[in-house]
C-alpha positions in Angstrom: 22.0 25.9 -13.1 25.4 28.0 -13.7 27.5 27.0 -16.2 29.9 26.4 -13.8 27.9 23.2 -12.4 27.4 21.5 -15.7 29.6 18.7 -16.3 32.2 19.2 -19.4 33.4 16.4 -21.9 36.2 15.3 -19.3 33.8 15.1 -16.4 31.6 13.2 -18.3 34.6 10.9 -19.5 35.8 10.4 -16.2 32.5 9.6 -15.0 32.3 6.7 -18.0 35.6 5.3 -17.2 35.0 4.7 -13.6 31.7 3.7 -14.2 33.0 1.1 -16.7 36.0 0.2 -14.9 34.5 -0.3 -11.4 32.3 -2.9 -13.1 29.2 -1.1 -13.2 28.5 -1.3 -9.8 28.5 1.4 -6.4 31.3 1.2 -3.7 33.9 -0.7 -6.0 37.1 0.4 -5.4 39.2 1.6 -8.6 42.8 2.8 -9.0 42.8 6.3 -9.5 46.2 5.7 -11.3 43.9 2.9 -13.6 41.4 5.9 -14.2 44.0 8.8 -15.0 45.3 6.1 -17.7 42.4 4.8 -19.3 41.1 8.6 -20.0 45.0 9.4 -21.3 44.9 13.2 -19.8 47.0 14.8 -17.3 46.8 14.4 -14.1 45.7 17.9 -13.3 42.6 17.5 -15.8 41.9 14.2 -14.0 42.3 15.9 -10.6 40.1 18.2 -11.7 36.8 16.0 -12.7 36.8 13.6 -9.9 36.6 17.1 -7.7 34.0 18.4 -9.7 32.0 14.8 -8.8 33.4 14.2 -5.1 32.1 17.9 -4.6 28.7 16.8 -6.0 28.7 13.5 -3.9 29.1 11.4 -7.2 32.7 9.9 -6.4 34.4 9.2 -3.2 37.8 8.7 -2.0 37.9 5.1 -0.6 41.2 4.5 0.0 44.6 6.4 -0.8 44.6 6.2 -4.5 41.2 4.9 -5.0 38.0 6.2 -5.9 34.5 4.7 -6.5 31.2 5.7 -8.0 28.8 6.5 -4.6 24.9 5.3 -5.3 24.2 8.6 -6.5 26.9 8.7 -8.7 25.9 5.4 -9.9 22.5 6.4 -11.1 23.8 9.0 -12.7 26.5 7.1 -14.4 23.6 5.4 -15.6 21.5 8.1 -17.0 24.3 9.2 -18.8 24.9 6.0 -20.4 21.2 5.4 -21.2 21.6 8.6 -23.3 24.8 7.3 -25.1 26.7 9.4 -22.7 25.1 12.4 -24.4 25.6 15.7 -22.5 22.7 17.4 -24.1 19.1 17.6 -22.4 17.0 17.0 -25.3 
């Protein structure tokens, strides 16, 4: 996979804080303002990692200013957080 594909720190925080706040669950509908303020970054870093998982069919746009974690993205949320929300493979 290109370095380019794999997710970075923020994409992996972002991933954990709408995981967490949507409840742990698919299709739940979470202030992207919410999100943006729980990870404290900018807004072009969070801009940036819900791309790099709406590209990847992990998050979708739900409504104007929400996101949510799509079934795929929810299986990988959980992955990640089986693994501490370790990046590494092994």
């Amino acid at each position: 996979m290109p370095a380019t594909q794999i997710a970075s720190a923020l994409e992996c925080d972002y991933l954990r804080v709408l995981y967490e706040l949507a409840g742990r669950k698919a299709k739940a509908a979470v202030s992207y303002g919410d999100v943006k303020t729980e990870l404290g970054r900018s807004a072009e870093e969070c801009d940036e990692a819900c791309d790099f998982w709406a590209d990847r069919g992990v998050v979708e746009w739900t409504t104007i200013g929400h996101v949510a974690l799509t079934h795929l993205g929810l299986r990988r949320a959980e992955r990640l957080a089986g693994r501490g929300w370790s990046l590494s493979r092994f």
